[in-house]
N, C-alpha and C positions, 0 to 999 in steps of 0.2 A: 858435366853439368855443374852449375856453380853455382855458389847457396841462393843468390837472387835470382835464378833463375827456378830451382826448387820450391822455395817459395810462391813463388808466382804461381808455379802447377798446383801445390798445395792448396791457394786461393780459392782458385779454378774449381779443383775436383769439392772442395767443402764448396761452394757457393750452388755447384751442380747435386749435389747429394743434398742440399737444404732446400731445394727444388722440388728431387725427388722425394722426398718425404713427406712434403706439403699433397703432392697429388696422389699417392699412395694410401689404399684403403685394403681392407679384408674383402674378398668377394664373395665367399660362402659365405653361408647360414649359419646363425650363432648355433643352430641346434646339430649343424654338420657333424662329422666327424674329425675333418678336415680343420676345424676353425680351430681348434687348439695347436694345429701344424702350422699355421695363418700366424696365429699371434707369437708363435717362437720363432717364425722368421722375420716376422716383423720386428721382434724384442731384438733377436740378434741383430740385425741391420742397426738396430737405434744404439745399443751397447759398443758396437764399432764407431759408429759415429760421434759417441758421446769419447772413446777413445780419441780416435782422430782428433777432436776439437783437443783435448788435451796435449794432447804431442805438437798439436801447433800452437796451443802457447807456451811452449818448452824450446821451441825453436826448431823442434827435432821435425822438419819435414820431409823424413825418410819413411820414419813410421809413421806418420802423417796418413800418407800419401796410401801407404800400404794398409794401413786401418781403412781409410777410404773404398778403396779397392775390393776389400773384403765385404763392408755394409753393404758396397752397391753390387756387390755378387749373390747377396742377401735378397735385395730385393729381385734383382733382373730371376734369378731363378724361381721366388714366387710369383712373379707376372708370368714366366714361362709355362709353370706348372698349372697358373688358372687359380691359384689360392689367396694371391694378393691382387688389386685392379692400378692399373698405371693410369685409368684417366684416357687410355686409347693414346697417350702420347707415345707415339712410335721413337722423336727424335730422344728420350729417356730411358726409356724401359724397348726389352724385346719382345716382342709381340708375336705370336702364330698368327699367319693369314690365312 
């Protein structure tokens, strides 16, 4: 793969994780026990992400791409577990039916 083409995925995967972030909420109850587990996946998702944005403006769209990877394994596991809400967007987040 070659760097205009890395790039390009880089784009991609930031453009789709500034998506997911927009429709992503905490679904428990602030008085949970759970919400404090909520908001550290939430943070980490966002700290990957705030990486990611950095390594692409560094040009480095390898760790880019793999910060990315990591945020959006952040959230798709708190939509999985029921602790974060995707908004019921399936084509984003993975959902239990």
């Amino acid at each position: 793969m070659n760097t205009d083409e890395l790039r390009a995925k880089a784009e991609k995967y930031l453009k789709l994780e500034e998506e997911a972030l927009l429709k992503i909420s905490i679904a428990v109850p602030q008085d949970s026990a759970l919400y404090n587990i909520a908001e550290d996946y939430l943070g980490m998702a966002k700290d990957y992400y705030s990486d990611a944005k950095s390594f692409m403006g560094k040009n480095d769209y390898i760790n880019c791409i793999s910060a990315i990877n990591y945020s959006y394994g952040w959230l798709d596991a708190g939509v999985r577990l029921g602790i974060l809400s995707g908004s019921g967007d399936h084509r984003l987040f993975v959902h239990y039916r």
